[in-house]
Structure formats: C-alpha cells, structure tokens
OpenMM code with the backbone's topology and positions (N, CA, C; nanometers):
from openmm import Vec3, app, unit

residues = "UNK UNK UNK UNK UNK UNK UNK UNK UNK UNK UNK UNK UNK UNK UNK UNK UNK UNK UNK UNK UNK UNK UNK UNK UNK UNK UNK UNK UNK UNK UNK UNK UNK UNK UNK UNK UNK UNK UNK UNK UNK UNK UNK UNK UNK UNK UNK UNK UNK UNK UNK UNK UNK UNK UNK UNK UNK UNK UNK UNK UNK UNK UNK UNK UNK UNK UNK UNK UNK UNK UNK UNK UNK UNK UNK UNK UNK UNK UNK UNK UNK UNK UNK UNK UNK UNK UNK UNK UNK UNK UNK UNK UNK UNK UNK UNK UNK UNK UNK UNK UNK UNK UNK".split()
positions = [
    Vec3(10.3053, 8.0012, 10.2284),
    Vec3(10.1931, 8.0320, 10.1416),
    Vec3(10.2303, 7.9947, 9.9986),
    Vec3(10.1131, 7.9059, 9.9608),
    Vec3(10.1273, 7.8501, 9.7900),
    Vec3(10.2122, 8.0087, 9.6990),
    Vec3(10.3071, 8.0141, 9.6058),
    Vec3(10.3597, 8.1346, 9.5162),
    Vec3(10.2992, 8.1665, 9.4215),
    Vec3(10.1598, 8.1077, 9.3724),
    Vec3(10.0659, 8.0949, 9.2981),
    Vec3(9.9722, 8.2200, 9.3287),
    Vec3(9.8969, 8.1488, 9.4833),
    Vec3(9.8407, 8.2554, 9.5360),
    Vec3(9.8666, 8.3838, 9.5980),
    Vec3(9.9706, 8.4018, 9.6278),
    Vec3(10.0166, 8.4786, 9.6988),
    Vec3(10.0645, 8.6169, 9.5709),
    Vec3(10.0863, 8.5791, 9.4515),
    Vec3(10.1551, 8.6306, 9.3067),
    Vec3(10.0199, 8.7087, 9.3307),
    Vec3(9.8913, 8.6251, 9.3218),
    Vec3(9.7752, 8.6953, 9.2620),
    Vec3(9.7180, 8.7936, 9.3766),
    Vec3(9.7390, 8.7633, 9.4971),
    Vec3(9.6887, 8.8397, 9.5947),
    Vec3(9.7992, 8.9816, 9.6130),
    Vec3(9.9321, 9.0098, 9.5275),
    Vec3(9.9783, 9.1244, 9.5718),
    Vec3(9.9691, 9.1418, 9.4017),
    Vec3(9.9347, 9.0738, 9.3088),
    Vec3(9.9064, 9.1680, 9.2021),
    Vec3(9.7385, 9.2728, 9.2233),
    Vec3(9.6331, 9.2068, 9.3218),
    Vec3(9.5512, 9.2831, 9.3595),
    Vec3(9.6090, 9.3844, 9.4652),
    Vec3(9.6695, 9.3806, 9.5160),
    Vec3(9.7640, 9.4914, 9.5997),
    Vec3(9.8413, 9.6239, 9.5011),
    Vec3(9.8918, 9.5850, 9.4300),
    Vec3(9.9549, 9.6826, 9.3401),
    Vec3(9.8117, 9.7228, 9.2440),
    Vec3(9.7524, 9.6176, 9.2301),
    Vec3(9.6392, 9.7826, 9.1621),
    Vec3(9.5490, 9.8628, 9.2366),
    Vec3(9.5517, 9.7792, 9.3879),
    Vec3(9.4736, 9.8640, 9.4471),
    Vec3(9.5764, 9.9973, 9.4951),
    Vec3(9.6445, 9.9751, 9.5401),
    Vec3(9.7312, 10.1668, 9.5436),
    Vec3(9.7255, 10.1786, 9.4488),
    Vec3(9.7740, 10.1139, 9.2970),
    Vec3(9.7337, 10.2341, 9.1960),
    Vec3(9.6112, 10.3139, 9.1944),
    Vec3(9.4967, 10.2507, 9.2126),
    Vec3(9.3946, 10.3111, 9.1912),
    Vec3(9.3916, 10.4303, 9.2770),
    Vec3(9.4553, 10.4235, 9.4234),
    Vec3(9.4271, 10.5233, 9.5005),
    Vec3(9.4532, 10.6407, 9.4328),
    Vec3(9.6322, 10.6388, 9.3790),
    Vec3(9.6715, 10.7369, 9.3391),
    Vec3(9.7926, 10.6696, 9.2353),
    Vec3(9.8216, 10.7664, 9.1243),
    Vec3(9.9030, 10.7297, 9.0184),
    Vec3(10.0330, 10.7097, 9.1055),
    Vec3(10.1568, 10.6358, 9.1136),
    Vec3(10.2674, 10.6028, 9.1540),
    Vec3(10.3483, 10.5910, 9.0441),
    Vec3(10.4874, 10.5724, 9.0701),
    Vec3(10.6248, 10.5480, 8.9904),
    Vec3(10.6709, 10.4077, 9.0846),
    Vec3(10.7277, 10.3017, 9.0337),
    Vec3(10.7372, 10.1792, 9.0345),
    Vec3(10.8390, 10.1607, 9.2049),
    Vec3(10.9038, 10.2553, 9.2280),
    Vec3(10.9237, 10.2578, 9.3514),
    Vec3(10.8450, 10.2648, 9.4584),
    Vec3(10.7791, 10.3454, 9.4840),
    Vec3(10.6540, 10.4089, 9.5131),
    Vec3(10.5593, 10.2948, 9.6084),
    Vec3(10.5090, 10.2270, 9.4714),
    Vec3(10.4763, 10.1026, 9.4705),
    Vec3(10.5102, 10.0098, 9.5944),
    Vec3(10.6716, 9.9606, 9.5523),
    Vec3(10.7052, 9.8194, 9.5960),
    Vec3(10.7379, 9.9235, 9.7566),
    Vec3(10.7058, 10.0273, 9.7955),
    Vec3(10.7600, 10.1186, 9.8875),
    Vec3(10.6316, 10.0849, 10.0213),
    Vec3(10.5374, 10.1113, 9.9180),
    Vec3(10.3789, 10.1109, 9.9876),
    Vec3(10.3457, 9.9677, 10.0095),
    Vec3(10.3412, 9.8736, 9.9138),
    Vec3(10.3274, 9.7769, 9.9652),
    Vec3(10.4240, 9.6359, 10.0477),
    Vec3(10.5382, 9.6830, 10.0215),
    Vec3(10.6290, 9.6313, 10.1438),
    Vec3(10.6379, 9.6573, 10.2530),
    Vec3(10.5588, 9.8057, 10.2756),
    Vec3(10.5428, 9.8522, 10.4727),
    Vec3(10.4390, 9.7772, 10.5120),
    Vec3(10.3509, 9.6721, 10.4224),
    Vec3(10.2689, 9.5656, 10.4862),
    Vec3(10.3256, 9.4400, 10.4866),
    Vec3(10.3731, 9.4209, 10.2990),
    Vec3(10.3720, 9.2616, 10.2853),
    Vec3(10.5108, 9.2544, 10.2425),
    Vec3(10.5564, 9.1136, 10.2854),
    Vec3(10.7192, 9.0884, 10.2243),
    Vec3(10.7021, 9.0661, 10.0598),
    Vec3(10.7316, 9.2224, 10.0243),
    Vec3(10.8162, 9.2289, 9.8437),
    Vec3(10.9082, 9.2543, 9.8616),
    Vec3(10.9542, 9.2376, 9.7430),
    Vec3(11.0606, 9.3057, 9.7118),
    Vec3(11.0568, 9.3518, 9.5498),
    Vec3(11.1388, 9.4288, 9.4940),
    Vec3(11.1335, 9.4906, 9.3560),
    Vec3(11.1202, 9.3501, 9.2567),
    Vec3(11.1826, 9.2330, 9.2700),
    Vec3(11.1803, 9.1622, 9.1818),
    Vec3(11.0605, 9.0721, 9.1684),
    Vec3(10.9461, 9.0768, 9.2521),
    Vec3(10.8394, 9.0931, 9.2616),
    Vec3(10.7288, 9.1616, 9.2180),
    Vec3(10.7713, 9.3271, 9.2073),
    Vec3(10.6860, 9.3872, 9.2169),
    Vec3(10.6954, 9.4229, 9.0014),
    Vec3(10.8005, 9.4688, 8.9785),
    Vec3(10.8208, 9.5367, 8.8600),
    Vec3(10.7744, 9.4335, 8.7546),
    Vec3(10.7963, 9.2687, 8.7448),
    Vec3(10.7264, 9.2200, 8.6688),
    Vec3(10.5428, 9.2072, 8.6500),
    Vec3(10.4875, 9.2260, 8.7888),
    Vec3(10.3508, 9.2563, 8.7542),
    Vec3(10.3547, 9.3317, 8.6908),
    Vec3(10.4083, 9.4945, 8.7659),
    Vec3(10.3748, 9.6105, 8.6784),
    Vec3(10.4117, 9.6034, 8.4774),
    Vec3(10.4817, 9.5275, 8.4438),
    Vec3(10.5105, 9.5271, 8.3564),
    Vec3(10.3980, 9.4054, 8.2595),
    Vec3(10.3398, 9.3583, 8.3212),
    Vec3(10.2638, 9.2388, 8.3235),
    Vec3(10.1206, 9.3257, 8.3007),
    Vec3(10.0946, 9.3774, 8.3950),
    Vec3(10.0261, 9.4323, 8.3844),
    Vec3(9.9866, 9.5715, 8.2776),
    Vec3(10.0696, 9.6047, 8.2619),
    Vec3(10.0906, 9.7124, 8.0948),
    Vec3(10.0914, 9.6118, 7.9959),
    Vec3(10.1616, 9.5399, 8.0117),
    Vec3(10.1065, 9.4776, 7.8532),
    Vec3(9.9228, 9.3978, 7.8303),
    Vec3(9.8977, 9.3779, 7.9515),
    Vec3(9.7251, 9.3447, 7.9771),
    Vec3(9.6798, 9.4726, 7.9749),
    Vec3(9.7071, 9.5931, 7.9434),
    Vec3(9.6420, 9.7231, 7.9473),
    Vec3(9.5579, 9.7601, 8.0613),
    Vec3(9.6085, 9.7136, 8.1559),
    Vec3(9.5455, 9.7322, 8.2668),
    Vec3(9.5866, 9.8470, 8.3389),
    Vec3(9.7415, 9.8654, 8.3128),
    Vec3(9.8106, 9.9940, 8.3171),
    Vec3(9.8533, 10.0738, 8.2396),
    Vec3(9.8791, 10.1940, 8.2396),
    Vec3(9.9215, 10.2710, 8.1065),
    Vec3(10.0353, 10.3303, 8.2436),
    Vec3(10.1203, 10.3772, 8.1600),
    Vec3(10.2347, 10.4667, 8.2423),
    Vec3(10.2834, 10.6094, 8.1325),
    Vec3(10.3526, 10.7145, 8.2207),
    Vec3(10.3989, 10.7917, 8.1350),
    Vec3(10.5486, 10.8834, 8.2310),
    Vec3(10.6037, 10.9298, 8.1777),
    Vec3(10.6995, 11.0067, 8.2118),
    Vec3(10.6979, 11.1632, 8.2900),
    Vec3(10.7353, 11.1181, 8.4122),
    Vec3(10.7566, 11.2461, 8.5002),
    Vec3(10.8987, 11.3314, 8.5096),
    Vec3(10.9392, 11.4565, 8.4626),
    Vec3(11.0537, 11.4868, 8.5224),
    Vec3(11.1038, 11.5070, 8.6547),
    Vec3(11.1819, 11.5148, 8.7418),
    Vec3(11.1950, 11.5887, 8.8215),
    Vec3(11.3114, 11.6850, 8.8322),
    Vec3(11.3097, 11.7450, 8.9526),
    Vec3(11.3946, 11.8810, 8.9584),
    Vec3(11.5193, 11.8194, 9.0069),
    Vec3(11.5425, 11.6871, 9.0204),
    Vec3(11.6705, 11.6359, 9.1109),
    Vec3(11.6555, 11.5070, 9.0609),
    Vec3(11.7490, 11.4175, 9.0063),
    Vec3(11.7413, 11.2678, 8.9380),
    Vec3(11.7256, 11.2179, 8.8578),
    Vec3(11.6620, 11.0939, 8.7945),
    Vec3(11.6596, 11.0892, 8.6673),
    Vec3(11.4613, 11.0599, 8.6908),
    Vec3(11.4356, 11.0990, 8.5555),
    Vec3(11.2772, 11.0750, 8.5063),
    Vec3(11.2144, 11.0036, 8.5738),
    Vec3(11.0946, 10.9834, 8.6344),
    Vec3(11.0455, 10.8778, 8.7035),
    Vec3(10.8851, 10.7976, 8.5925),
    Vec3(10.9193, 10.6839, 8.6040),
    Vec3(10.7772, 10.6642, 8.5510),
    Vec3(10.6530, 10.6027, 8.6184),
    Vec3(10.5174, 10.6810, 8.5962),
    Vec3(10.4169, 10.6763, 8.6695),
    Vec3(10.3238, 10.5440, 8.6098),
    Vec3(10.2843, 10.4698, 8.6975),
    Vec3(10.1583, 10.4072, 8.6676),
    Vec3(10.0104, 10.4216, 8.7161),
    Vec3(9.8954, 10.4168, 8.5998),
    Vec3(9.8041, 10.4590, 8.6408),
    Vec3(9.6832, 10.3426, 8.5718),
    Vec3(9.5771, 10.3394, 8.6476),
    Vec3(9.4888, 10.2402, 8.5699),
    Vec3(9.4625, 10.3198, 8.4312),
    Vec3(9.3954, 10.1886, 8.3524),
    Vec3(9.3469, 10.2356, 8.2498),
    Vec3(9.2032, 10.1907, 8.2732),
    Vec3(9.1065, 10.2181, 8.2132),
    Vec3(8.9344, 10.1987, 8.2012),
    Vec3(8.9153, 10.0403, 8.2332),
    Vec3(9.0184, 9.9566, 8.1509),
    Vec3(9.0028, 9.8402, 8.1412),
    Vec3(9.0962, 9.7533, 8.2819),
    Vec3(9.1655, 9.8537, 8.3266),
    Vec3(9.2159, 9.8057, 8.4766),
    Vec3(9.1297, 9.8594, 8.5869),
    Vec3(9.0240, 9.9825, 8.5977),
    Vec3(8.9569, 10.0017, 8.6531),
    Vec3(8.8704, 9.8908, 8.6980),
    Vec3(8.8053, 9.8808, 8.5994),
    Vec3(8.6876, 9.7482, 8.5810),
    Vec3(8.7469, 9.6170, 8.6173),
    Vec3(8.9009, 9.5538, 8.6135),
    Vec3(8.9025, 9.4960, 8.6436),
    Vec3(8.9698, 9.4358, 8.7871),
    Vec3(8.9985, 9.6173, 8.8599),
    Vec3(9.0307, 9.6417, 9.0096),
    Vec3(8.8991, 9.5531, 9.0960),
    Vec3(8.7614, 9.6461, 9.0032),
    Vec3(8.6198, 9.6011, 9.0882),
    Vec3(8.6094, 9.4905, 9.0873),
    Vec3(8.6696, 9.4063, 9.0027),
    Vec3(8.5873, 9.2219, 8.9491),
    Vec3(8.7016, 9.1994, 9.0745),
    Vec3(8.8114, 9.2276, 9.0280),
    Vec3(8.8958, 9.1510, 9.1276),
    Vec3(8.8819, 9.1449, 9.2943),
    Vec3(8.8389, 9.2704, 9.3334),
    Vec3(8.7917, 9.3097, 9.4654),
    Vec3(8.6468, 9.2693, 9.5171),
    Vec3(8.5539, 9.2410, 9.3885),
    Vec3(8.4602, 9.1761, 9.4787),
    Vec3(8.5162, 9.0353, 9.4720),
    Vec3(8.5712, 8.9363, 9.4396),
    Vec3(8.6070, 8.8149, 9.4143),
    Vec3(8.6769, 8.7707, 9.5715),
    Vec3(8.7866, 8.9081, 9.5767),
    Vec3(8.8763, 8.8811, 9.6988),
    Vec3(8.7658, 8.9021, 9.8172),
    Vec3(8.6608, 8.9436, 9.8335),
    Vec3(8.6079, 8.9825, 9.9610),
    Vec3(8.5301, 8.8773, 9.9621),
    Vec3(8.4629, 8.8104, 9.8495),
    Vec3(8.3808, 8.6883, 9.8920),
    Vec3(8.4721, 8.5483, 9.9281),
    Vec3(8.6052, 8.5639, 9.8477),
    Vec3(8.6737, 8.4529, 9.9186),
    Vec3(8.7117, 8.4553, 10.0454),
    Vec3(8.7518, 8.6097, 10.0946),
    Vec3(8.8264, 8.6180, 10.1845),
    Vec3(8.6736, 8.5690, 10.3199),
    Vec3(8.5600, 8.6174, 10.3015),
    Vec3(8.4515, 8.6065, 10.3437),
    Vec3(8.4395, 8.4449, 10.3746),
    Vec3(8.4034, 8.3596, 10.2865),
    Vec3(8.3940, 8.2429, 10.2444),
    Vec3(8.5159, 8.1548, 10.3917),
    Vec3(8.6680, 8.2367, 10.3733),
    Vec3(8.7502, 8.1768, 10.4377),
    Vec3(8.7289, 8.1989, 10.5964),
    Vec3(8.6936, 8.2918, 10.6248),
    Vec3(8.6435, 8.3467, 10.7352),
    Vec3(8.5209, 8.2832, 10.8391),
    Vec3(8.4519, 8.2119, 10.7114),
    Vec3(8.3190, 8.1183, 10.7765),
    Vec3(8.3779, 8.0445, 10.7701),
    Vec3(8.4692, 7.9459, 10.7292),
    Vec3(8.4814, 7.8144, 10.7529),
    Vec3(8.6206, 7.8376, 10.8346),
    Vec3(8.6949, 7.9056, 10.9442),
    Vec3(8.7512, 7.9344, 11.0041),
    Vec3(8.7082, 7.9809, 11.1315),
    Vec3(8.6114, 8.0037, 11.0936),
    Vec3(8.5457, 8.0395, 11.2610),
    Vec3(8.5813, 8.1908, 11.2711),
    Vec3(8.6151, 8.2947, 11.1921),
    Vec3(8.6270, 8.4530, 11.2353),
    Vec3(8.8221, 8.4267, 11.2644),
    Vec3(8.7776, 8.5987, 11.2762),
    Vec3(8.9487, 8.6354, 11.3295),
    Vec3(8.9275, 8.6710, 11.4556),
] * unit.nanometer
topology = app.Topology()
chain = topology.addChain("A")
for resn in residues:
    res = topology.addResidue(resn, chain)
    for name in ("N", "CA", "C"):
        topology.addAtom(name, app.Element.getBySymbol(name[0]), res)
C-alpha cells in the first residue's frame, strides 16, 4: 500500500478513537495496532502533528503508580474536521467498492 495513503488513512484512525474517548499516546498506538500494523513511530508523530494543527489539545494526568500520562482529546476544530474527514472516507471507500464489484 502507497505510504502516502496509508499515513492519511491511520491519521483518520487516530482521531477517530480519539473522538470516542480522550486517550494517552499509548493507548492509542495500543487500540489501533489490535487492527492495523503501527507501531509508535508511526503513531506519535501524527499525534504531535496533529497538536500543532489544533486538532488536538492534550493535558496531564497523574497516576497512583508511574510517571504522568498525557491525554489527547479533540479540539472543536478537530471535531469538525473528524466529520469532513469521515464523510470523504465513506464516499471513497463507497466509490471503491462500486468499481470493485462489493466485498
């Protein structure tokens, strides 16, 4: 698979679990590697990619055992652009589907 497309199809992956629920950057590459082959060096530059596009905001969790964890969560302007991105992926994925003959 082109590294082009594939970049953009698990950066829509990492915001879609964010959106589900706020995560810490492990979390993340945790949830979406029990589907797709990541790995951290993959995953942490979106997330970081993605905070500086304000698409994410993050903040600091303690815990009772380890060191601090930090959470990512959409921001208004990653919300809005979860939806653009998700209808985009369903009409392509749609689109690919008709000229494939179905799964």
């Amino acid at each position: 698979m082109n590294s082009q497309f594939k970049k953009g199809i698990i950066e829509l992956c990492v915001i879609a679990v964010i959106a589900k629920k706020d995560m810490y950057g492990y979390e993340v590459i945790d949830t979406i590697s029990s589907v797709l082959d990541v790995n951290e060096n993959t995953i942490y530059p979106i997330l970081r990619r993605l905070t500086e596009q304000d698409l994410l905001e993050n903040y600091i969790v303690t815990t009772a055992i380890g060191a601090p964890r930090k959470y990512y969560r959409l921001t208004p302007k990653g919300i809005k652009r979860f939806e653009e991105l998700r209808q985009e992926w369903v009409s392509f994925l749609g689109g690919v589907v008709q000229l494939i003959g179905g799964l």
